[in-house]
SEKOL-938248 format. One record per atom (N, C-alpha, C): residue in one letter; z, x negated, y. Coordinates in steps of 0.1 Angstrom, whole numbers, plus 5000, padded with zeros to 4 digits. Example, Ala and Ser with C-alpha at 12.3 -4.5 7.8 and 13.67 -1.06 7.14 Angstrom:
! SEKOL-938248
A507848684943;A507848774955;A507848684967;S507148724978;S507148634989;S507948715000;
***
This chain:
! SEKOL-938248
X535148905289;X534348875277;X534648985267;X535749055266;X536849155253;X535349265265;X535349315275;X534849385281;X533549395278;X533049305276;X531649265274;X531049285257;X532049225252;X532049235237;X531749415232;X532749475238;X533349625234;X532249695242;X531349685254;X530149745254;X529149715248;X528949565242;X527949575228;X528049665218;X529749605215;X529649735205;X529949815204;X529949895218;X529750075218;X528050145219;X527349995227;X525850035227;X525550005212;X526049965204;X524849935194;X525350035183;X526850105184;X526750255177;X526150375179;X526250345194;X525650475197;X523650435196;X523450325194;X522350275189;X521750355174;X522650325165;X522850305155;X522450455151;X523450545155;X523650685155;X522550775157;X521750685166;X520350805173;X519250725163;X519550605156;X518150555154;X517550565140;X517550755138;X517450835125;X516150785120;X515150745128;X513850715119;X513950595111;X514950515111;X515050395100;X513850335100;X513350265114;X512550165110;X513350005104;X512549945095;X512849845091;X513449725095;X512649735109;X513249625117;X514449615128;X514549765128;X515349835137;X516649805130;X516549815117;X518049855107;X518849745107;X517649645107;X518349525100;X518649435117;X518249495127;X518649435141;X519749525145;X520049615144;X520949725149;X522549675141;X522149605126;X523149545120;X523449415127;X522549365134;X522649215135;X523549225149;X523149345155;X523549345166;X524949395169;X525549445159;X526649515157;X527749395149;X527149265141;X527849195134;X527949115147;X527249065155;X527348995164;X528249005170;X528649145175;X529449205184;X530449175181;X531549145168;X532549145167;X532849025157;X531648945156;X532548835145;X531148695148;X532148615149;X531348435156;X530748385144;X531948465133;X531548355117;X529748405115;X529648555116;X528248605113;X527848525124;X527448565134;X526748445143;X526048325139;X526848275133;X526648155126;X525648135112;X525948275107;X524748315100;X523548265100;X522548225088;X521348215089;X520548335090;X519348325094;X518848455099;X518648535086;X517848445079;X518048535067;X519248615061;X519948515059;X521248595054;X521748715059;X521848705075;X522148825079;X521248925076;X520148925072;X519049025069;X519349105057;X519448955045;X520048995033;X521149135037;X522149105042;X523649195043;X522949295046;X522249275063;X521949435069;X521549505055;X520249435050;X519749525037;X520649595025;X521549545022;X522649565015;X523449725020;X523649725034;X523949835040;X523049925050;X522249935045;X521049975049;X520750135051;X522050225040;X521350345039;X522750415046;X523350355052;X524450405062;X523650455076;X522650385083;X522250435093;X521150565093;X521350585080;X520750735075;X521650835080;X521450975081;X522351065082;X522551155069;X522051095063;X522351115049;X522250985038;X522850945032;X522450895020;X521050825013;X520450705019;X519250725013;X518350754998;X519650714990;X519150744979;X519150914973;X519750974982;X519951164982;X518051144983;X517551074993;X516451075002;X515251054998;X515151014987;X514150914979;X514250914965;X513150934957;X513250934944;X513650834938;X513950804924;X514150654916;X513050534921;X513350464920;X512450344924;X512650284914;X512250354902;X512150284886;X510950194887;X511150034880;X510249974882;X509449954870;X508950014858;X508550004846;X506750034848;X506450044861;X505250104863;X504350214860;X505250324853;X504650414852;X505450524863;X506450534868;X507350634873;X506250684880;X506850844882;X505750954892;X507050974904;X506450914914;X507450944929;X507751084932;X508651084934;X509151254936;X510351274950;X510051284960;X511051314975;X511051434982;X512451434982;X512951624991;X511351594998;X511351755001;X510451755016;X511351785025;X512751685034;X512951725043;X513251565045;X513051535062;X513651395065;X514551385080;X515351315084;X515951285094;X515451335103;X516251405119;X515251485128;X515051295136;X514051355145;X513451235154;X514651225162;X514251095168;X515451025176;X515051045192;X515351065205;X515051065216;X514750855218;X515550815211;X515750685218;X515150585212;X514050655201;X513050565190;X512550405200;X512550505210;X511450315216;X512050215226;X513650285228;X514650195231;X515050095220;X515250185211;X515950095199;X514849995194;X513450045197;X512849915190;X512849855199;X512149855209;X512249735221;X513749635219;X514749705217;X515649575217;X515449505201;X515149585191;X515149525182;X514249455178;X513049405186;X511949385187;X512449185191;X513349225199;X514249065207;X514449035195;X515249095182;X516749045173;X516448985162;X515449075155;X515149015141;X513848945144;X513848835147;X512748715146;X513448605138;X512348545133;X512948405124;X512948305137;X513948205133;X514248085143;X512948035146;X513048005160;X512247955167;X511648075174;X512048195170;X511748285182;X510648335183;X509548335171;X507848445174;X508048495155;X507748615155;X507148645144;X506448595133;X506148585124;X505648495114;X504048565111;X502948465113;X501648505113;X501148495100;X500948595093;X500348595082;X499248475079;X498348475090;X496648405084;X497648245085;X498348225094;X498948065086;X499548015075;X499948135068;X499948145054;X499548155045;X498348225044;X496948245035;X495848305045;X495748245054;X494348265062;X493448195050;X493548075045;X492548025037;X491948115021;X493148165015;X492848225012;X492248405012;X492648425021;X492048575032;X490948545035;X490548435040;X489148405048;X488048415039;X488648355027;X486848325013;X487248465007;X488048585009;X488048685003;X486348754999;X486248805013;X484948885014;X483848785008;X483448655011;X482448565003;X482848554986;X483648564983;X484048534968;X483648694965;X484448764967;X483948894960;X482248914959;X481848834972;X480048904971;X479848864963;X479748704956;X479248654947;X479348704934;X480848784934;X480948824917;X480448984916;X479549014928;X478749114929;X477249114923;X477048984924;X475448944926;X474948994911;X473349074914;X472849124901;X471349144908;X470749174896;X468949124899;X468249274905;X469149404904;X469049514912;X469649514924;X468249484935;X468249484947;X468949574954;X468449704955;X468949774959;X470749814955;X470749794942;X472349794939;X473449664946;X472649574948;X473049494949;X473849474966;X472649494971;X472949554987;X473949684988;X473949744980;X474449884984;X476149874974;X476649784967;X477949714962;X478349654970;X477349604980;X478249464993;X478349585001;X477449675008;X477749735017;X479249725026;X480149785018;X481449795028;X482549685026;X481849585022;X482149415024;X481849355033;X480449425038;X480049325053;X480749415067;X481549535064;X482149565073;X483749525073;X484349555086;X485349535089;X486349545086;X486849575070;X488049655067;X489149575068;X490449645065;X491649615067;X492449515054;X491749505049;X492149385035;X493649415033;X494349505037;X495349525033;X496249495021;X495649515013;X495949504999;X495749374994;X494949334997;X494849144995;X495849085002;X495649115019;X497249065024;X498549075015;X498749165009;X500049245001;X500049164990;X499349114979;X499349034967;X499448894969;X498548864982;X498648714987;X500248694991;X500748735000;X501948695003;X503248734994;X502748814984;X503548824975;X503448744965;X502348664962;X501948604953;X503048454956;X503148424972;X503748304977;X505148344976;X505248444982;X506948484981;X507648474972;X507248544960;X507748494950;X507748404941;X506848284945;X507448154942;X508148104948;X509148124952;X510648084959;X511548174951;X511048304943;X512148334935;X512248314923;X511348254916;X511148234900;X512048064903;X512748044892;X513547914889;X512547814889;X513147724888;X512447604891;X511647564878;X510547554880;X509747484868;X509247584862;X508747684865;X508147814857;X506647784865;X506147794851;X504747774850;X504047884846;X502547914849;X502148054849;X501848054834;X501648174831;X501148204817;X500348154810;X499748104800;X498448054797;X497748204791;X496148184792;X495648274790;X495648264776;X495748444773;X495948514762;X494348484750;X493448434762;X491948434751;X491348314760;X491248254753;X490648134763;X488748124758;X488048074764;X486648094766;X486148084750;X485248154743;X484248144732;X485248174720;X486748184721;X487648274710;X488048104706;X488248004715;X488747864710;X490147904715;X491047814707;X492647774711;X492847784721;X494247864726;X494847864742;X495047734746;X494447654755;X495247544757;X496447554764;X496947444760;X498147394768;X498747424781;X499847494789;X500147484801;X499547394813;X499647274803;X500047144813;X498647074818;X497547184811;X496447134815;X495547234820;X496047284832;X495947414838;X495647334853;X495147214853;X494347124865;X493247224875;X492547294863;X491647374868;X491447524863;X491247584869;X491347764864;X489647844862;X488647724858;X487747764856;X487147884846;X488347884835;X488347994825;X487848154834;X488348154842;X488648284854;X486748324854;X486348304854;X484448294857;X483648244848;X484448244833;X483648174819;X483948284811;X482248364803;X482648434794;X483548424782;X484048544777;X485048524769;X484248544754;X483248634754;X482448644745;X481548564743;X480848504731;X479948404730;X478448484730;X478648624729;X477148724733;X477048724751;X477648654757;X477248694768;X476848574775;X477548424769;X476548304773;X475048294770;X474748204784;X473048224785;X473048314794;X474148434800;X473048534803;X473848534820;X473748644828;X473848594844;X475448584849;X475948584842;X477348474850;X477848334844;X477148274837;X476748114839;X476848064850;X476048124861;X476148044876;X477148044880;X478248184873;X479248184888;X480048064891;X480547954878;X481247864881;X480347774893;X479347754891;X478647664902;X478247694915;X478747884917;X478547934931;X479547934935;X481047894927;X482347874940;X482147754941;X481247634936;X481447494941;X481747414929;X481547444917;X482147384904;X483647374904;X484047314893;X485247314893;X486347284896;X486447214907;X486647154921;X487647294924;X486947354925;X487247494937;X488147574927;X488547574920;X489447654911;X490447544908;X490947464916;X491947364915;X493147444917;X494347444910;X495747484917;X496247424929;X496547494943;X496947394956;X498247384956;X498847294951;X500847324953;X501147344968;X500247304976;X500747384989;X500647504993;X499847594988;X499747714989;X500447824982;X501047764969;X501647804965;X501447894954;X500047954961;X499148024951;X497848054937;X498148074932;X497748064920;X496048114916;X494948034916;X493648084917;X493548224909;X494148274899;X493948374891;X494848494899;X495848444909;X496548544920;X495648584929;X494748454934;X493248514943;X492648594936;X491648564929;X491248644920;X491848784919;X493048824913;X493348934914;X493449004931;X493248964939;X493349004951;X491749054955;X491248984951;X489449024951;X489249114941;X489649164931;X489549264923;X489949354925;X491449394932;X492149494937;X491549504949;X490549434959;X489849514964;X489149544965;X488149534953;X486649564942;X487349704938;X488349724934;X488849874930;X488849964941;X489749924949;X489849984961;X488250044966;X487549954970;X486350004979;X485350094964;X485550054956;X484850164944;X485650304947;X487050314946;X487350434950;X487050484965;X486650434976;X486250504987;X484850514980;X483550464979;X482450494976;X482550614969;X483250634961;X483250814954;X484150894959;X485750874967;X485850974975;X484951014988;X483950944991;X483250975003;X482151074996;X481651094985;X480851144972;X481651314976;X483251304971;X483851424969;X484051484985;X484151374993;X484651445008;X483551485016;X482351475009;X481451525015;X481351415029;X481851295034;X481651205046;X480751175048;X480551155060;X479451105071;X479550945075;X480750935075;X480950775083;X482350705071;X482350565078;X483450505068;X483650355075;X484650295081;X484750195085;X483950155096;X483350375108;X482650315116;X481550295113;X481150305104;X479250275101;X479050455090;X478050455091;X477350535080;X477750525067;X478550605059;X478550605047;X477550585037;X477850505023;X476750485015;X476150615008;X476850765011;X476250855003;X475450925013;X476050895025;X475350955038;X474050885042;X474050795036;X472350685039;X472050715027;X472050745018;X471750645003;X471850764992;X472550884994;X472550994988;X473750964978;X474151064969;X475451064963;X475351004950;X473750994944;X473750964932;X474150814934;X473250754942;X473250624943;X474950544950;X475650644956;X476950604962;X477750594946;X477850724940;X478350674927;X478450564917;X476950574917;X476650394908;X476550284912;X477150294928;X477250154934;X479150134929;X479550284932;X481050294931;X481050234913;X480450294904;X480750254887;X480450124890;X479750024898;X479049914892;X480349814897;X480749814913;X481849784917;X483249784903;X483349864900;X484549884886;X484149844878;X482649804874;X482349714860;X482349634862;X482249544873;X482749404880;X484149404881;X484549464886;X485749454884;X486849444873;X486249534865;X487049524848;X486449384842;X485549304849;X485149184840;X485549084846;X485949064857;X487148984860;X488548964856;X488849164858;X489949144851;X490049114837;X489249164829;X489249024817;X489448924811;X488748864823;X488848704826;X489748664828;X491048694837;X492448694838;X492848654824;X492648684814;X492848664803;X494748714800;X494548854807;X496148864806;X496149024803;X496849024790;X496949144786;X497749254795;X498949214797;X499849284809;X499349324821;X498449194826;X497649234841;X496949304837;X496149344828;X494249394822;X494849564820;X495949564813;X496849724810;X497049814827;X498149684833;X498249744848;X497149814854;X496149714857;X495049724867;X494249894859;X494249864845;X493249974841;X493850074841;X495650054844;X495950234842;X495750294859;X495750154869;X495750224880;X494050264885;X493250274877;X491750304879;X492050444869;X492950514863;X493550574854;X493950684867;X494850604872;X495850674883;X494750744891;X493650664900;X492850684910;X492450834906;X491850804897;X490750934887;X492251064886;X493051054880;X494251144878;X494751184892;X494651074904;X495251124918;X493751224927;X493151204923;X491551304926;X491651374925;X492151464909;X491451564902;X493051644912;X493951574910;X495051624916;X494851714931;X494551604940;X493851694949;X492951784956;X492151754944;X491051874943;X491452004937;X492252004930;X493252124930;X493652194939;X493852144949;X494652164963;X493752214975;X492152144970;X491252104985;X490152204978;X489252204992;X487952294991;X486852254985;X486552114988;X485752034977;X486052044963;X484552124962;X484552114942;X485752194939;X486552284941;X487152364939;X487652524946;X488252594938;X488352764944;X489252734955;X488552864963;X488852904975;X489752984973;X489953114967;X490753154963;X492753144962;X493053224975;X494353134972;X495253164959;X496053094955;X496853094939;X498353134945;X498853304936;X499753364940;X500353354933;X502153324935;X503053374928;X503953524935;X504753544919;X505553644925;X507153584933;X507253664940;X508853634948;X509753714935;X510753594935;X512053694923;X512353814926;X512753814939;X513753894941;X512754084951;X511854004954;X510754124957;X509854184949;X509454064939;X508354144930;X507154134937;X507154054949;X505554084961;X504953994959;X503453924960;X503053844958;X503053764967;X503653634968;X503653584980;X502653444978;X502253394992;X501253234984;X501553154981;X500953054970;X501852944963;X501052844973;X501952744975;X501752604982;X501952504973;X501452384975;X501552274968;X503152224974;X503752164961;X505352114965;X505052004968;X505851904984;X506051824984;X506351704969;X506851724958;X506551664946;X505151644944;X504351754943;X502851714935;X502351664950;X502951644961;X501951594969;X502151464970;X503251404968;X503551244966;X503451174953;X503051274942;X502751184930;X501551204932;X500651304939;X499251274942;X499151134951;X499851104956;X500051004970;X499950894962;X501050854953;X501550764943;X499950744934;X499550854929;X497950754919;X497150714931;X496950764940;X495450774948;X495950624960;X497150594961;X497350514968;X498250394967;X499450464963;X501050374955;X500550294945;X500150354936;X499950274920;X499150144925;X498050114932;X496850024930;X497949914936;X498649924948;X499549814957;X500549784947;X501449894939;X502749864929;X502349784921;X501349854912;X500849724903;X500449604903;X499249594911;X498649454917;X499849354921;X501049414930;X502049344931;X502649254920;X503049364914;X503349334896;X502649204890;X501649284887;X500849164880;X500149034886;X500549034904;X500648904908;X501548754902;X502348864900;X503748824898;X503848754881;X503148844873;X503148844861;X502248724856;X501648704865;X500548614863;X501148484861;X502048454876;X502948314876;X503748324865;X503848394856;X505148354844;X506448394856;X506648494864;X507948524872;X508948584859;X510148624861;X510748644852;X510548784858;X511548914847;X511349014848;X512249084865;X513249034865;X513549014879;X512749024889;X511848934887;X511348914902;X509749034900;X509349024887;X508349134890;X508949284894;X509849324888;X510549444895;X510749454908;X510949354917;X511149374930;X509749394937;X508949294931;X507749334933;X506549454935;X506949484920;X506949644922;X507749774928;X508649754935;X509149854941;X508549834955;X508749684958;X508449654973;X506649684972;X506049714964;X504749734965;X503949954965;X505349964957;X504850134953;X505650184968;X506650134974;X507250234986;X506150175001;X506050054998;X505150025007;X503850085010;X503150175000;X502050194994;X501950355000;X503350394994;X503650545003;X503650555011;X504550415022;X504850505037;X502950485043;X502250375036;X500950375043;X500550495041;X500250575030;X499350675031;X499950775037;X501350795039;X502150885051;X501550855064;X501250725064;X501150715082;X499750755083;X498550725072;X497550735073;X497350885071;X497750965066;X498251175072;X498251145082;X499351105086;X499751175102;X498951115116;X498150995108;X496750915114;X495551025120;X495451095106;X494751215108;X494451315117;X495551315120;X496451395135;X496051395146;X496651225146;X497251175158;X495551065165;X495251035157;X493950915155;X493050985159;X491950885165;X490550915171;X489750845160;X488550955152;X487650875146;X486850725153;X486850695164;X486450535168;X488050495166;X489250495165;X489850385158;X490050385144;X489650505140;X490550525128;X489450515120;X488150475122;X487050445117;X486750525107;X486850625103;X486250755097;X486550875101;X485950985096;X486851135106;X487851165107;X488751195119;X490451235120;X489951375125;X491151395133;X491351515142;X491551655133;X492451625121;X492851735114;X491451725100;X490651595096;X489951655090;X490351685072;X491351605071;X491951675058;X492051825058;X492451905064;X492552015071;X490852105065;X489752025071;X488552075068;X488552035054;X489051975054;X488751965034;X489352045026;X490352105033;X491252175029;X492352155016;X493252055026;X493951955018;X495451985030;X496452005023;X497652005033;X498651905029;X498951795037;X499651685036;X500751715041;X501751535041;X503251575047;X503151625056;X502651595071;X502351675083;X502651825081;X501251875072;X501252045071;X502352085069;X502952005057;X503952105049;X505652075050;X505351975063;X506451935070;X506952095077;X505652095087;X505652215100;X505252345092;X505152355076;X505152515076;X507152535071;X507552395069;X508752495068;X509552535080;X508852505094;X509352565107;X508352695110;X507352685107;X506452785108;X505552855093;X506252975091;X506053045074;X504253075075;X503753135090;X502553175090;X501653045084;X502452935082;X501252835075;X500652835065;X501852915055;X501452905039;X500553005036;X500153095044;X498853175037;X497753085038;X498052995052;X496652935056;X496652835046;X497752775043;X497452655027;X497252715016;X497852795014;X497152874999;X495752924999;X495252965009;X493553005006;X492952845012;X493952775017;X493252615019;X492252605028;X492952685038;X492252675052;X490752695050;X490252805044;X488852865042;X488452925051;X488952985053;X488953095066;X488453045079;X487853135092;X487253075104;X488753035111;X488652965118;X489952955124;X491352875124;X490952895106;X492652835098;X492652695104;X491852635100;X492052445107;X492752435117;X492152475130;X492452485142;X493652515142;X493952635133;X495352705140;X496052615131;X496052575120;X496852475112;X497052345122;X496552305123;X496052195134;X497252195145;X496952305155;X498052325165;X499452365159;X500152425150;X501252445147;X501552315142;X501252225135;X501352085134;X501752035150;X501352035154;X501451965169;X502652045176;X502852125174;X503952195178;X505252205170;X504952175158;X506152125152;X506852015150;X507651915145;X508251835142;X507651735128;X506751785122;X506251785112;X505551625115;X505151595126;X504451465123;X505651365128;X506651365134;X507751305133;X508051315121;X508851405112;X509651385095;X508451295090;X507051335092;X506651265083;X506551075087;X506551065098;X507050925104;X508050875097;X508950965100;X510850955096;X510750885082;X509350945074;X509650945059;X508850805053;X507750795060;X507050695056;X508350575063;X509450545072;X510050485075;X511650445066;X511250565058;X512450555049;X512050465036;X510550515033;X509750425026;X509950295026;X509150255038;X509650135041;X510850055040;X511850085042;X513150065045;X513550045027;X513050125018;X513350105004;X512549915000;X511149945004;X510149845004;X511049745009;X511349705020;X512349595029;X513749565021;X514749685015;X515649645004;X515249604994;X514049624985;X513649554977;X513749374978;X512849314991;X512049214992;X513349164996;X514149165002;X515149105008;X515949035000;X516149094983;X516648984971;X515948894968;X514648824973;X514448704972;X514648594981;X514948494977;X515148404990;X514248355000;X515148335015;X513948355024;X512848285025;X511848295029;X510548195031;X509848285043;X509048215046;X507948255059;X507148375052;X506448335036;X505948495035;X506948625032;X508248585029;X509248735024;X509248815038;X509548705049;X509448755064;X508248835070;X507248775063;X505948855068;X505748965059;X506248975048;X506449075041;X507149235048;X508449145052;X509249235058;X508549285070;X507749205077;X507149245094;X506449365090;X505549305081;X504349415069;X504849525075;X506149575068;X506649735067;X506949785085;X507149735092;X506849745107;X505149745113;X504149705110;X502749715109;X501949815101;X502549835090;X502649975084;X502550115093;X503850095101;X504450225107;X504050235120;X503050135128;X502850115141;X501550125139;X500550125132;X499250105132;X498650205136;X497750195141;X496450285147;X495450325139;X495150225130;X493950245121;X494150245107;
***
């Protein structure tokens, strides 16, 4: 048994040792598997708990320091993300280590925790509720705002607020009641907490110039007031849904106009709205989407939420112009030179890993960080628990658009449902990938500073990518992300959604699409 024990735990160091990419699930099984090894009391452990600790020591199976690794994870909601460009080399034994860790960290009873049994009900009326708060007497607008509602997307972001929305009511103290709204309908008295039976305010103008005129119906197209009941089994808060149909009224407004700037053809697999419909009309489907959306958020009647959401429509516009700086669309070809100190030669300037993750942070981070937040803010959480919220939402937010680079790559436009195969590249946009593999290969930085204009540059950018290490670090990094995201979530107490939370950041880093 002493024999048996002492090859556990010589496999699960030398586990430990190789398994540099720090996946989430990996860390906190590699711990489990190593406490196992040498003590009955942990054993005895609830699963949670032992999760808790792994997370606690979490940045030891780094080969460096995580926090050397990763910028502040200040939660005030404005921080600009800022990380070395260098990350952990790849592991030979990445799919050993998950396979067993894949056995270890399950919640009791032995299967994974399925998100839709958690808020399938509310996931499911997602896409129908948003159409409704679309509806307007221009046809053609009308159709062309639902457009990429009737297709297949990845609700991502709704997922992320919903179960955060649940999660964190297991960390707010007992008896915390959500906020009353700041403006209650026609400029009458806030009512009372306690008479928050129904959340019909959410779909009732606030202005008395706007009764009589076309959102009157909406209370009667979710079903009257019935349907805006609070469910104490769900946990969730109708003004929490709501904000999840909003944040992804924002969301799909910003694809409608980056597909405008990226010049696209396709989008979730179908034809783009600028590619059928032309660019003027893609735009003012994209404005009309955001003026629906800012009139919701309104209606939230929450000043804190209404600030968030609008600075991250703030961020979107600010994370654009950013990259357009960088890219061939709507901007010089021209590459931008500095001088070398010590030569006096002109050598070409590259975009720093810094401006390319606070570009990351508006255009992708902010909309997840916040929404989190202001899920949270909604229920009356204490300041506590929105902080965790937001960290576990802005790192989560990064390692996605990391994976979704190195997607680019690695992904086939039929899964990845818009163009891959290096097309940032044709945009002339160099992400973690590029600027991973030019610091193994220097010939890349001419090709990023004139921004891959040139005949050829793609291609060859393209293959020195694939030849370098570059789409591993950038794995490595989006995994380190995560791994912050999973120490976050882990200080609240356990529930079925904190766990699906945590799985989240493993689905993240494994996805295809």
């Amino acid at each position: 048994m002493l024999r048996t024990a002492t090859a556990r735990a010589s496999s699960a160091k030398a586990a430990a040792a190789t398994a540099t990419a720090c996946h989430p699930r990996s860390l906190i099984a590699l711990h489990q598997l190593r406490t196992n090894s040498t003590s009955s009391t942990a054993r005895a452990l609830p699963w949670s708990i032992r999760a808790a600790s792994a997370a606690s020591r979490i940045a030891a199976f780094f080969k460096r320091p995580l926090a050397s690794s990763l910028a502040s994870t200040s939660t005030n909601g404005n921080s600009r993300t800022s990380v070395p460009p260098s990350a952990p080399a790849s592991s030979a034994t990445w799919t050993q280590t998950m396979a067993q860790a894949e056995t270890l960290v399950v919640p009791p009873g032995g299967k994974l925790v399925n998100p839709m049994e958690l808020i399938g009900t509310e996931l499911g009326s997602l896409t129908d509720n948003i159409k409704k708060l679309l509806t307007t007497d221009q046809q053609l607008l009308h159709r062309l705002a639902r457009y990429y509602f009737d297709q297949n997307g990845k609700h991502i972001r709704p997922l992320i607020i919903l179960l955060v929305s649940q999660a964190a009511s297991y960390a707010s103290p007992p008896g915390t009641q959500p906020l009353p709204p700041s403006v209650t309908p026609h400029g009458s008295a806030p009512a009372p907490s306690d008479s928050f039976a129904a959340f019909t305010y959410i779909d009732t103008p606030i202005s008395t110039a706007l009764v009589g005129h076309e959102d009157d119906a909406l209370v009667a197209s979710f079903g009257g007031p019935a349907a805006y009941a609070a469910h104490p089994a769900s946990r969730i808060l109708p003004t929490q849904r709501r904000l999840a149909e909003i944040t992804e009224m924002i969301h799909t407004a910003s694809l409608l106009h980056d597909d405008v700037i990226d010049v696209a053809d396709t989008r979730r697999g179908v034809p783009s709205v600028n590619a059928e419909h032309g660019n003027k009309l893609a735009i003012l489907a994209g404005d009309y989407l955001l003026a629906r959306a800012s009139i919701g958020l309104a209606r939230l009647r929450h000043c804190e939420v209404v600030e968030l959401l609008a600075s991250v429509i703030a961020n979107l516009v600010e994370g654009e112009v950013m990259q357009l700086r960088n890219g061939n669309v709507g901007g010089a070809t021209e590459p931008r030179m500095l001088l070398s100190a010590s030569t006096q030669v002109p050598t070409p300037a590259i975009p720093s890993f810094d401006h390319y993750l606070e570009k990351t942070y508006m255009k992708t981070a902010s909309l997840i960080a916040k929404s989190c937040r202001a899920a949270t803010v909604l229920a009356g959480s204490p300041e506590t628990v929105n902080d965790v919220a937001y960290t576990y939402g802005k790192h989560l937010g990064l390692a996605f658009q990391l994976v979704d680079d190195l997607l680019d790559f690695t992904g086939s436009a039929v899964t990845f449902g818009k163009p891959a195969g290096g097309a940032d590249l044709k945009l002339g946009l160099a992400t973690a990938p590029v600027l991973f593999a030019a610091e193994e290969f220097p010939e890349l930085r001419p090709l990023i500073a004139r921004r891959f204009s040139e005949e050829g540059d793609a291609m060859r950018a393209f293959d020195l990518v694939h030849a370098s290490t570059g789409l591993q670090k950038t794995r490595d990094l989006a995994a380190q992300h995560c791994q912050v995201a999973t120490q976050a979530i882990v200080a609240w107490p356990a529930s079925p959604a904190r766990d699906a939370l945590i799985q989240l950041t493993d689905k993240v880093l494994t996805r295809s699409r």
